[in-house]
VEXDREN-2710 file (C-alpha; in Angstrom, 1 decimal):
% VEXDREN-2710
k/r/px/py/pz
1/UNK/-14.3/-18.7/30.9
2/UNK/-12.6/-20.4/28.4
3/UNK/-10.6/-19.7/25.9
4/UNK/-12.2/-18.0/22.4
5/UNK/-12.9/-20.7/19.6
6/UNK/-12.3/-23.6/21.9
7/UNK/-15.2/-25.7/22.9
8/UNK/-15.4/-28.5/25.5
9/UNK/-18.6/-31.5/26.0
10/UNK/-19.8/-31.5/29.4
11/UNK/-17.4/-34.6/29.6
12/UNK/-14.6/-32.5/29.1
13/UNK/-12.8/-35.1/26.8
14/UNK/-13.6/-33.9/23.9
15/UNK/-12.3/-30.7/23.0
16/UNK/-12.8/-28.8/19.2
17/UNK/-11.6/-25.6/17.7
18/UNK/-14.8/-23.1/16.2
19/UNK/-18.0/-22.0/17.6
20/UNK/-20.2/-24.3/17.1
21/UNK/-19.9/-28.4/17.9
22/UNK/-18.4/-30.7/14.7
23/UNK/-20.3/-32.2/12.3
24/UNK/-18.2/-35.6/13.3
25/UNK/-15.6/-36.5/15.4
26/UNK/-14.9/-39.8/14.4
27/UNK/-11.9/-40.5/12.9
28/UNK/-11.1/-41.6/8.8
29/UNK/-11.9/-44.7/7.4
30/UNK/-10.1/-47.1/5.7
31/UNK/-12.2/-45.9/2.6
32/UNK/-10.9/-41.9/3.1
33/UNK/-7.3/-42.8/4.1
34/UNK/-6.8/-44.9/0.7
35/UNK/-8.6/-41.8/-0.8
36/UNK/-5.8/-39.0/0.5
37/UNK/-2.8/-41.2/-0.9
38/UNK/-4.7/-41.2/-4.0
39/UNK/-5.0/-37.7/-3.5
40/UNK/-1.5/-37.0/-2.3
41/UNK/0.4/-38.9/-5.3
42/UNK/-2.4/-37.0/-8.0
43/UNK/-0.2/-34.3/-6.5
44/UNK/2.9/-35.6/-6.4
45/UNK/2.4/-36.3/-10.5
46/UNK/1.3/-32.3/-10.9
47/UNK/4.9/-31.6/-9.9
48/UNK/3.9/-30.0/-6.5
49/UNK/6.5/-31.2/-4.4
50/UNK/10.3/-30.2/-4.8
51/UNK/13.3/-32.9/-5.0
52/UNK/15.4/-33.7/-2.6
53/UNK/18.4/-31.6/-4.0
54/UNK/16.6/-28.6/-4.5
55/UNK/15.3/-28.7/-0.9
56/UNK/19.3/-29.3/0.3
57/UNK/19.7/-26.3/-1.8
58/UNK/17.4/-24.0/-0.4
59/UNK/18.6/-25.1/2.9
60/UNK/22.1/-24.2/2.0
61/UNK/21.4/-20.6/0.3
62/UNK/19.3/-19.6/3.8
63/UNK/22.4/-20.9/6.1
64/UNK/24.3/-18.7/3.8
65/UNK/21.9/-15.5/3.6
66/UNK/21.7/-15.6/7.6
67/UNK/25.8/-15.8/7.8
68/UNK/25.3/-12.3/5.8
69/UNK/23.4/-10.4/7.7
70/UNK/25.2/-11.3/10.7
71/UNK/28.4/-10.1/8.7
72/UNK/26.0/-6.7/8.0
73/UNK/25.2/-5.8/11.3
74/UNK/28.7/-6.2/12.8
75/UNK/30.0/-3.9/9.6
76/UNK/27.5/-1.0/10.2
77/UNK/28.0/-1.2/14.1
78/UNK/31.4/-0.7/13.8
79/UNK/31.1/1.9/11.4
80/UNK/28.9/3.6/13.7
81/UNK/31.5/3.8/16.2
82/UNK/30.3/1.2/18.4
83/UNK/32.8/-0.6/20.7
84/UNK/34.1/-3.8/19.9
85/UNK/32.2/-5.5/22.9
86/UNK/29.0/-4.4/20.8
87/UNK/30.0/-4.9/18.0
88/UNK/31.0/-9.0/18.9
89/UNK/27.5/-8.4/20.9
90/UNK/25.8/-7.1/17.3
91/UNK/23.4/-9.4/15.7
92/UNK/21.1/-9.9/13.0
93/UNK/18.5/-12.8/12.3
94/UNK/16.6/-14.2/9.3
95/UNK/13.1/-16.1/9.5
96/UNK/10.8/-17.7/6.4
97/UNK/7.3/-17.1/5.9
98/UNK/4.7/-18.0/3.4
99/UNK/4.5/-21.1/1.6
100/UNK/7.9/-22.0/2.3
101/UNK/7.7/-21.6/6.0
102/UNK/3.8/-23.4/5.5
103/UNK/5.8/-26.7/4.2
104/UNK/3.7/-25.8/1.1
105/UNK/5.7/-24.5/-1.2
106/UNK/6.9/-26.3/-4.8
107/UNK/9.7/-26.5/-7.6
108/UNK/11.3/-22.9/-8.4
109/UNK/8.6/-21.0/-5.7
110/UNK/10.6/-18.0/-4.5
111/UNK/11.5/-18.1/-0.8
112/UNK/9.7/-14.9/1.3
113/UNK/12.4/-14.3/4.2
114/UNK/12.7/-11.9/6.7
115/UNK/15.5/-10.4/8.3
116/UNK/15.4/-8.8/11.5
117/UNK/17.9/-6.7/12.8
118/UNK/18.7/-4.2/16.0
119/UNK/17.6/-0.6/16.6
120/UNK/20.8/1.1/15.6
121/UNK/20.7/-0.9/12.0
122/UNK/17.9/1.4/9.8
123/UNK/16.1/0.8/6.9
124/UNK/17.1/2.9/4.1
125/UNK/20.6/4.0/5.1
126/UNK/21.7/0.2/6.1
127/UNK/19.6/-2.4/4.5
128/UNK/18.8/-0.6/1.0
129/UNK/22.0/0.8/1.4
130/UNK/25.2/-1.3/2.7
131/UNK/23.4/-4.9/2.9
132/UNK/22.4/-4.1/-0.9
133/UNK/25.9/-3.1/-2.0
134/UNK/27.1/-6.2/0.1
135/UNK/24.6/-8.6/-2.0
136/UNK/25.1/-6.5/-5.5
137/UNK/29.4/-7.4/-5.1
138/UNK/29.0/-11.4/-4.6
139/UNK/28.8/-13.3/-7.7
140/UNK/26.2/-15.8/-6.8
141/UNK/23.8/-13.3/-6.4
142/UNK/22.0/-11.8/-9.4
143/UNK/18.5/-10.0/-10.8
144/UNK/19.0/-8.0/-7.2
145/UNK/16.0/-5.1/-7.4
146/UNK/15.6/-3.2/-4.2
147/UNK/12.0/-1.6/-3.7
148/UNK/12.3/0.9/-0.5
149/UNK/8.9/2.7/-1.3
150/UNK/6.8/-0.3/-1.5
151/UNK/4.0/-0.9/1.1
152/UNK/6.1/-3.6/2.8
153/UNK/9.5/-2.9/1.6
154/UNK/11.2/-5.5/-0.3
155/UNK/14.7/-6.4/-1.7
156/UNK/14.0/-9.4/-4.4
157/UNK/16.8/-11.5/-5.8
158/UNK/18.2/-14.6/-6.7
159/UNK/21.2/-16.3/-4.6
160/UNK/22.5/-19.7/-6.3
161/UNK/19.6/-19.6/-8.6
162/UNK/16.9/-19.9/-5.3
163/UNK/14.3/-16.6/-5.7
164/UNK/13.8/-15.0/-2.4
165/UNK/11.9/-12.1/-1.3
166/UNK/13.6/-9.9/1.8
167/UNK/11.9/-8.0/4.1
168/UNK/13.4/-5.7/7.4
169/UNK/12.8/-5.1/10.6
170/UNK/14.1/-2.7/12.9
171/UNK/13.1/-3.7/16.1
172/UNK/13.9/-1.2/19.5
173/UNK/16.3/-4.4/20.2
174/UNK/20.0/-3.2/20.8
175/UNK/20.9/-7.0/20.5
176/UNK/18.8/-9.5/18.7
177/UNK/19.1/-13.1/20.4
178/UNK/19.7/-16.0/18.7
179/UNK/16.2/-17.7/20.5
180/UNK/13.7/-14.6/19.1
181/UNK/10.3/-15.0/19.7
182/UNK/8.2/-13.2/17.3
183/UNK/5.1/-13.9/18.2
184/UNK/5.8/-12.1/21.7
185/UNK/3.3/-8.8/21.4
186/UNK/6.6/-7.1/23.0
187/UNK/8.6/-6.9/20.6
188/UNK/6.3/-4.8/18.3
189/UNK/6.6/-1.9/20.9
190/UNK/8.1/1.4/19.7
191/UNK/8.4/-0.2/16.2
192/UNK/7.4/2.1/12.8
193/UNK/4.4/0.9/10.6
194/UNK/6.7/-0.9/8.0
195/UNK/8.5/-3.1/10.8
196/UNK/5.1/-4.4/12.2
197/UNK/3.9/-5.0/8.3
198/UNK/6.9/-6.8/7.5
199/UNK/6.7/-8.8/10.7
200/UNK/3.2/-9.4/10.2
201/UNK/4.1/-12.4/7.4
202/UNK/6.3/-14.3/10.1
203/UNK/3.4/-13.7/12.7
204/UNK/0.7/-15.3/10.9
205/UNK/2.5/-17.9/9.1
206/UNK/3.8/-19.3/13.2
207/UNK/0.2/-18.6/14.0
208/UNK/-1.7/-21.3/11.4
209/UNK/1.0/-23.6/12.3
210/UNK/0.0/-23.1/15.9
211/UNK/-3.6/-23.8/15.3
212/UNK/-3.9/-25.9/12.7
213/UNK/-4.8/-29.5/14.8
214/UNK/-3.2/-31.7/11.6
215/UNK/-0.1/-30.1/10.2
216/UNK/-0.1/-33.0/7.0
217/UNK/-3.9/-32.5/6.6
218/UNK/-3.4/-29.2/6.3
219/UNK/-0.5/-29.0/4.1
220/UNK/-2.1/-31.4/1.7
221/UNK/-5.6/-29.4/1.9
222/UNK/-3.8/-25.9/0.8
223/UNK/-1.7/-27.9/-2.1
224/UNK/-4.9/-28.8/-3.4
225/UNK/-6.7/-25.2/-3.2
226/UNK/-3.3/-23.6/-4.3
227/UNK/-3.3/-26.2/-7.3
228/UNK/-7.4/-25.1/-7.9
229/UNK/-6.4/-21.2/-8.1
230/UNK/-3.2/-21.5/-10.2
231/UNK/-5.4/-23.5/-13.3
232/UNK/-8.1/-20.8/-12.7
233/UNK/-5.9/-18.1/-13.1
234/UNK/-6.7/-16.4/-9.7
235/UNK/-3.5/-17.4/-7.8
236/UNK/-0.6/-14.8/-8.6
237/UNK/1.0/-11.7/-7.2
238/UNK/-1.8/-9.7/-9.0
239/UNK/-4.6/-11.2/-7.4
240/UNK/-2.7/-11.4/-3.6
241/UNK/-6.5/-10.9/-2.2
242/UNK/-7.6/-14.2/-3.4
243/UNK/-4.5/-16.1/-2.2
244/UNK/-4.9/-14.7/1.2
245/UNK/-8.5/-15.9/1.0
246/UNK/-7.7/-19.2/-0.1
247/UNK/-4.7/-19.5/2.7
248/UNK/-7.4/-18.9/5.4
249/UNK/-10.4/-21.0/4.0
250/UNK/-7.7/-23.9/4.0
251/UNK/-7.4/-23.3/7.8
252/UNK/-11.1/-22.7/8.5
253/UNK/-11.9/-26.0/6.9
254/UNK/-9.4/-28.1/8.8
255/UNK/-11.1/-26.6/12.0
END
């Protein structure tokens, strides 16, 4: 049998993601690609697309986040009593999701980041406890607001002016590798309900890329939907239903 969503013609050349066979195959014309640069620099004049500094930026403040947390986990391990062999061996990681990790995100958009860290590192005792102290003494940080008892626990901040969301998970790990492969079922095995919801973000977001046949399509596609909601009103942390709805009706139509 094959696989779920993927068709094949009896020629077995052409291949398509869905149920049922495309309206089209054939490929753009002239006509439509002169139309998507029109499209693409409409957006580019909205002011959807970040500057090359801010994006050095960003880049800089995630290196520095993921230095942290490696700092974190070799500080609670050794104050756990851990050997020094385990504690060199200790490590934590950090991944993006969302529109960042997307490719869709724009100017001043907040940075949704996960950080993943070993079975001996807990929630409330190390992350909203000694990570948080750790971030509330450097200077760069500021606006830090822990939120333990949310549905997915979240520490939100700013680091060198960049927003950024953080997220935990404690997976049954006693060393995180470097090469960690979260879309492995495995690793959600013996984890609590607020790991697999926080892991769920980095999940999906490697999933769409995954699928998606045309990365740019796409990207551009969900710009122009994101763009759509934001002048409606119905694209905002109060209405995260309809952004979910839009982020998978983007996918849908590329397919």
């Amino acid at each position: 049998m094959g696989s779920p969503g993927l068709s094949n013609r009896s020629s077995g050349q052409q291949r398509w993601l869905g149920i049922t066979e495309p309206i089209s195959l054939s490929g753009p014309t002239e006509y439509d690609v002169a139309k998507t640069r029109e499209l693409e620099k409409y957006l580019q004049d909205a002011g959807l697309y970040e500057n090359q500094e801010e994006a050095i930026c960003r880049e800089e403040v995630l290196g520095r986040l993921d230095q942290i947390v490696k700092i974190w986990v070799k500080t609670i391990s050794r104050a756990k009593g851990f050997n020094e062999q385990m504690v060199q061996e200790a490590n934590a990681k950090i991944f993006t999701f969302g529109s960042y990790r997307l490719g869709v995100h724009g100017p001043g958009a907040d940075i949704d980041v996960l950080c993943v860290g070993p079975r001996h590192a807990t929630r409330d005792e190390d992350f909203f406890g000694e990570l948080h102290k750790m971030l509330s003494e450097m200077p760069e940080v500021t606006e830090l607001h822990p939120v333990p008892d949310a549905h997915v626990p979240v520490m939100g901040f700013k680091f060198n002016g960049v927003s950024m969301d953080l997220l935990y998970a404690k997976l049954s790990l006693w060393v995180i590798p470097e090469d960690l492969d979260l879309s492995q079922e495995a690793i959600l095995q013996n984890t609590d309900e607020q790991t697999v919801r926080s892991l769920n973000g980095c999940r999906v977001t490697d999933q769409i890329l995954r699928l998606v046949p045309n990365i740019q399509n796409f990207r551009t596609t969900l710009r122009c939907m994101k763009l759509w909601a934001k002048r409606r009103g119905v694209y905002s942390n109060v209405w995260g239903k309809s952004r979910t709805l839009y982020d998978l009706c983007s996918v849908h139509f590329l397919f």
